[in-house]
Backbone bond lengths (Angstrom), bond angles and torsions (degrees), N, CA, C in turn:
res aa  C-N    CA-C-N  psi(-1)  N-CA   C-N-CA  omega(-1)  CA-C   N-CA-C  phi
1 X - - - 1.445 - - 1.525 108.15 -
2 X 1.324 119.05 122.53 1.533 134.54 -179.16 1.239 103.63 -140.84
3 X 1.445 127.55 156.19 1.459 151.17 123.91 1.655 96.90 -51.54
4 X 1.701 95.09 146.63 1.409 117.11 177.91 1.739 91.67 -147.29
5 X 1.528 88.13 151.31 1.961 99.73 -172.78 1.482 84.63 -131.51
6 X 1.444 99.68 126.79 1.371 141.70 176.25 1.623 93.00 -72.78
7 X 1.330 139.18 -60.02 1.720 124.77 131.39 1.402 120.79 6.00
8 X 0.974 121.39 -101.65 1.277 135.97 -178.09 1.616 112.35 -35.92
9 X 1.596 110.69 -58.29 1.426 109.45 -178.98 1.408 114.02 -59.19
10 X 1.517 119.64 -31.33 1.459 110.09 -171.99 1.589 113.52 -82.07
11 X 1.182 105.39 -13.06 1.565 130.49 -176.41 1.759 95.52 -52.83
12 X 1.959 95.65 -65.73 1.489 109.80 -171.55 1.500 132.49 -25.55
13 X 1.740 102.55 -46.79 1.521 96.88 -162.78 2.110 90.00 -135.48
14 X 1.155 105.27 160.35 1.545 97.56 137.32 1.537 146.25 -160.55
15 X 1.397 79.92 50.25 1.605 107.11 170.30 1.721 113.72 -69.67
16 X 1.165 116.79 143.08 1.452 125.19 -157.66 1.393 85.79 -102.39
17 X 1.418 110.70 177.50 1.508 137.62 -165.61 1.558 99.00 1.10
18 X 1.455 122.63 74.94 1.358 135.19 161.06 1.541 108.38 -159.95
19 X 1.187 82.52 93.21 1.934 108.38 -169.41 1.869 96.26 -74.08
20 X 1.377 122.26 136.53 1.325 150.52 -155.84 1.526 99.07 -128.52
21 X 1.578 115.02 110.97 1.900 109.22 173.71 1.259 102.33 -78.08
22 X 1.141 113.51 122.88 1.390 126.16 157.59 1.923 124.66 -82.96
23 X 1.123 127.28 -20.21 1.333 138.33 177.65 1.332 95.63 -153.40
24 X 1.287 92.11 -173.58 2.086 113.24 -156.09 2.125 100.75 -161.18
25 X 0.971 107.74 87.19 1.909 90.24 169.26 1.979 99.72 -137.44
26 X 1.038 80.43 168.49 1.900 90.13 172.75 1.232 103.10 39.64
27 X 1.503 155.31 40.28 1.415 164.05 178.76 2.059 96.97 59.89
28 X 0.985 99.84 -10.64 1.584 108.28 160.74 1.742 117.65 -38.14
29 X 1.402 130.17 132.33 1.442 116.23 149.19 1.445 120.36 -111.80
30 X 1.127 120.27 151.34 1.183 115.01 -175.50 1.687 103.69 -106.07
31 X 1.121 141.09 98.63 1.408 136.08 158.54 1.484 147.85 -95.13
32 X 1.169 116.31 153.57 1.536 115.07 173.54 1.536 117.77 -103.33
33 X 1.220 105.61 156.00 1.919 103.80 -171.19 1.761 100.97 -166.38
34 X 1.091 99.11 139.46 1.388 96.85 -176.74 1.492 106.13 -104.55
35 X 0.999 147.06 135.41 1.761 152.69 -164.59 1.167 92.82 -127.01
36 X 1.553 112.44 157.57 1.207 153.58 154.91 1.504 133.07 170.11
37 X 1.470 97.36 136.56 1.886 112.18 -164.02 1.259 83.70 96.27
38 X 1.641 108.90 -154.96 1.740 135.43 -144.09 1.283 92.03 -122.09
39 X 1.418 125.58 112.20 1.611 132.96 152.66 2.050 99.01 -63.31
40 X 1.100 104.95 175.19 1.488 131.05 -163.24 2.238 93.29 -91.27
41 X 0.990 98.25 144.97 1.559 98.33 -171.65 2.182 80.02 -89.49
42 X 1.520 97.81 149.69 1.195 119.73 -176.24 1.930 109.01 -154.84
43 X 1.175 98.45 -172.98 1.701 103.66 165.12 1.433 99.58 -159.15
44 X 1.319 131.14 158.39 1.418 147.05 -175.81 2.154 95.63 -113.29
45 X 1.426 100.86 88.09 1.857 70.67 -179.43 1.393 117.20 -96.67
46 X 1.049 143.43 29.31 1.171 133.38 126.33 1.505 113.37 -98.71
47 X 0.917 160.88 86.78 1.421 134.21 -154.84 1.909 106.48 150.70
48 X 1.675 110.49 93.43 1.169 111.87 174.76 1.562 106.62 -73.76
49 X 1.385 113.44 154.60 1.894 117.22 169.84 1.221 120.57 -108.29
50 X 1.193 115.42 96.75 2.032 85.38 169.46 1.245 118.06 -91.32
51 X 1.031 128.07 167.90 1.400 149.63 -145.72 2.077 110.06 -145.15
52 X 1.407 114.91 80.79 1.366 71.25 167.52 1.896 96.27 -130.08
53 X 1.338 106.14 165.56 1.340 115.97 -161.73 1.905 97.86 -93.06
54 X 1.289 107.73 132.56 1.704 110.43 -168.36 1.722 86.83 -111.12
55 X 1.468 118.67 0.17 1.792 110.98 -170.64 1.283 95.92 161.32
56 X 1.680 119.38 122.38 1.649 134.29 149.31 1.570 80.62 130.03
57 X 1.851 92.43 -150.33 1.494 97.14 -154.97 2.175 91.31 -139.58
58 X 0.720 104.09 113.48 1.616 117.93 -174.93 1.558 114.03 -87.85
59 X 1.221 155.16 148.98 1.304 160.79 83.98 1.537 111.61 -50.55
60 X 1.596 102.49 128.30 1.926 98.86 155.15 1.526 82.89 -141.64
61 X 1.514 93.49 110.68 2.013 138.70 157.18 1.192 108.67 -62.72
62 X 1.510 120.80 102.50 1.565 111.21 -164.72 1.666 83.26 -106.07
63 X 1.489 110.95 172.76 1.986 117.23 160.99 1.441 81.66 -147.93
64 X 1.834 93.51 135.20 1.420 95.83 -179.22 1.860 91.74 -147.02
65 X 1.025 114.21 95.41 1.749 110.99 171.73 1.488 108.37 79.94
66 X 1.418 100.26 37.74 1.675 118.66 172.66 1.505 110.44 75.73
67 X 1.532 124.63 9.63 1.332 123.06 167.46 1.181 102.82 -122.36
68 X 1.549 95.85 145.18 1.456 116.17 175.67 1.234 132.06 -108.04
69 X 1.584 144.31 101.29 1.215 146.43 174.85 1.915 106.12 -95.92
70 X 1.151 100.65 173.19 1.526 132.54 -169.39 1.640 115.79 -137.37
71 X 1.211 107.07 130.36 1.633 110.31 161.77 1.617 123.83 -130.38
72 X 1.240 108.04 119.63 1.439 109.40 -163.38 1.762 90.96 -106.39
73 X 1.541 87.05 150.03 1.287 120.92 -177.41 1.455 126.86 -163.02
74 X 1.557 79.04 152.81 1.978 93.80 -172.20 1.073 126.51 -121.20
75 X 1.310 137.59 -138.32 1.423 120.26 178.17 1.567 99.82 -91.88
76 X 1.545 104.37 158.22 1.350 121.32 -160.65 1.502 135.43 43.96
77 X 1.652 113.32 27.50 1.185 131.08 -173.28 1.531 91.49 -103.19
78 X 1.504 112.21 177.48 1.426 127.34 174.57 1.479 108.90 178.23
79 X 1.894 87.30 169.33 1.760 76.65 -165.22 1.823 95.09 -159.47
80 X 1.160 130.82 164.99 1.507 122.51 165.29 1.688 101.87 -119.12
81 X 1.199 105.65 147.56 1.661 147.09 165.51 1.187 79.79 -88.12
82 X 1.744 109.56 114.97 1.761 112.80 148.36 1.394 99.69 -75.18
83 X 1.421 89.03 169.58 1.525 111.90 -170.32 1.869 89.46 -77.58
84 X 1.574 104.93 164.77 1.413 101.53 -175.44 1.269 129.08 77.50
85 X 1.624 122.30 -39.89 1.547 134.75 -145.34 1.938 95.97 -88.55
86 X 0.928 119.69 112.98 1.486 98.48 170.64 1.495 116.86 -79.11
87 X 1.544 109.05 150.05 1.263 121.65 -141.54 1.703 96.67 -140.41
88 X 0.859 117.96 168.15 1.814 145.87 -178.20 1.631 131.35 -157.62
89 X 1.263 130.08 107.30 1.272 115.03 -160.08 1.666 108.94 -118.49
90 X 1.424 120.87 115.25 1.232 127.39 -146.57 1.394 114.31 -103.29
91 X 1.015 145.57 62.40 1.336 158.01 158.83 1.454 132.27 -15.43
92 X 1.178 121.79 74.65 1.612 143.04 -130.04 2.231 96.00 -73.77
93 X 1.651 89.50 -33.90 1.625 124.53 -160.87 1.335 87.91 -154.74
94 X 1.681 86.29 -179.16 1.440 111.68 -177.27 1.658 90.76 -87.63
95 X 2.093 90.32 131.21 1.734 70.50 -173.56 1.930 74.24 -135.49
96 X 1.535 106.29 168.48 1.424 128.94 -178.12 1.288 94.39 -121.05
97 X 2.044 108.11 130.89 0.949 128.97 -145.15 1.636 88.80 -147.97
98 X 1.215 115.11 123.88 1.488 119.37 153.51 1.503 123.64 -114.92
99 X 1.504 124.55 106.56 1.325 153.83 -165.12 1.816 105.03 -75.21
100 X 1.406 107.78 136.66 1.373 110.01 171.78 1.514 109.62 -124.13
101 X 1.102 116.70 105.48 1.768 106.03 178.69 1.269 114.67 -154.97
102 X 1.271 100.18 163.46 2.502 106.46 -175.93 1.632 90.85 -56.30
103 X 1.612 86.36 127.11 2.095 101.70 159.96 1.862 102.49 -36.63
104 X 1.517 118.14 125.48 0.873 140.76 157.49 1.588 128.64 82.88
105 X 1.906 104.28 32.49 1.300 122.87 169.38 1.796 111.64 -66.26
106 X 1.407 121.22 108.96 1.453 103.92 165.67 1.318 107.45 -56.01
107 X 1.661 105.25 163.33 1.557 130.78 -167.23 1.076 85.33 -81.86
108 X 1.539 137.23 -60.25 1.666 138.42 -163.35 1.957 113.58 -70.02
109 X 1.684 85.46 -25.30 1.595 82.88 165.00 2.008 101.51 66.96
110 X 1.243 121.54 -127.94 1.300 115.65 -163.00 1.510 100.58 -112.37
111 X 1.227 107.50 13.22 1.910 108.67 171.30 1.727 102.92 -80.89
112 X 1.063 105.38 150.71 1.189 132.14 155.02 1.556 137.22 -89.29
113 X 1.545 109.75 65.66 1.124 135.10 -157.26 1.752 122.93 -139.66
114 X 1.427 100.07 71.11 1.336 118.36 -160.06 1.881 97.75 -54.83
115 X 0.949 109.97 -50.55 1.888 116.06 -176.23 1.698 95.17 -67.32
116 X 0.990 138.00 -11.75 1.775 110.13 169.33 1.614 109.93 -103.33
117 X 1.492 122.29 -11.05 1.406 132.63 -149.11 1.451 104.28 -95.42
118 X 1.478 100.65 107.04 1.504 112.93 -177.02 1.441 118.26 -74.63
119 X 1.352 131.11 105.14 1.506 116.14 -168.01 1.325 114.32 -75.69
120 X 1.465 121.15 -45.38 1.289 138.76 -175.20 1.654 106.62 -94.17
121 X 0.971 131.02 130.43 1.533 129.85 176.60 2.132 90.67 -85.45
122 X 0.872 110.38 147.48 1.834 119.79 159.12 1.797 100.53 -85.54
123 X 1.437 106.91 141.62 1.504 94.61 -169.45 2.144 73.97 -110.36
124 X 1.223 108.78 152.56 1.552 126.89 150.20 1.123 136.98 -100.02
């Protein structure tokens, strides 16, 4: 049992769309990732996302049954990616992002996108 500073972790790295676990509970990870520009549209289908923004300005571009909505967000906003839903997360700036999802969701999810697809998570 420790305190962890959301400080500190963003301090660590600053490579973009390479999400870092910061905690571990309920087969859950909890991570940080810093975004910016347009990640690759994907879906997690078993596998809800949350999203909440710790700094910058976020879009996640969902398409769900040939319609397309958007949710914008800022700092201290958040949001979930249903499982299934394909999704896009739009990075206005460099924005800091702390991720909630089941131990061992790829980042690319069901895209086929060898250059964004993190194999190894970095643990902090």
């Amino acid at each position: 049992m420790e305190a962890r500073s959301l400080a500190e972790a963003f301090a660590s790295f600053e490579e973009t769309w390479e999400p870092r676990v910061l905690a571990e509970l309920n087969d859950q990870q909890v991570k940080v990732a810093r975004l910016d520009g347009e990640f690759v549209w994907h879906a997690h289908e078993d596998a809800d996302e949350l999203f909440y923004v710790v700094d910058g300005d976020l879009t996640i571009e969902y398409r769900d049954d040939d319609r397309e909505d958007a949710v914008h967000l800022g700092p201290g906003d958040l949001t979930v990616a249903p499982a299934g839903v394909e999704h896009r997360p739009v990075a206005h700036e460099e924005t800091k992002v702390v991720l909630f999802e089941p131990a061992g969701t790829k980042n690319t999810g069901d895209a086929d996108d060898s250059e964004r697809t993190v194999e190894e998570l970095e643990r902090l």
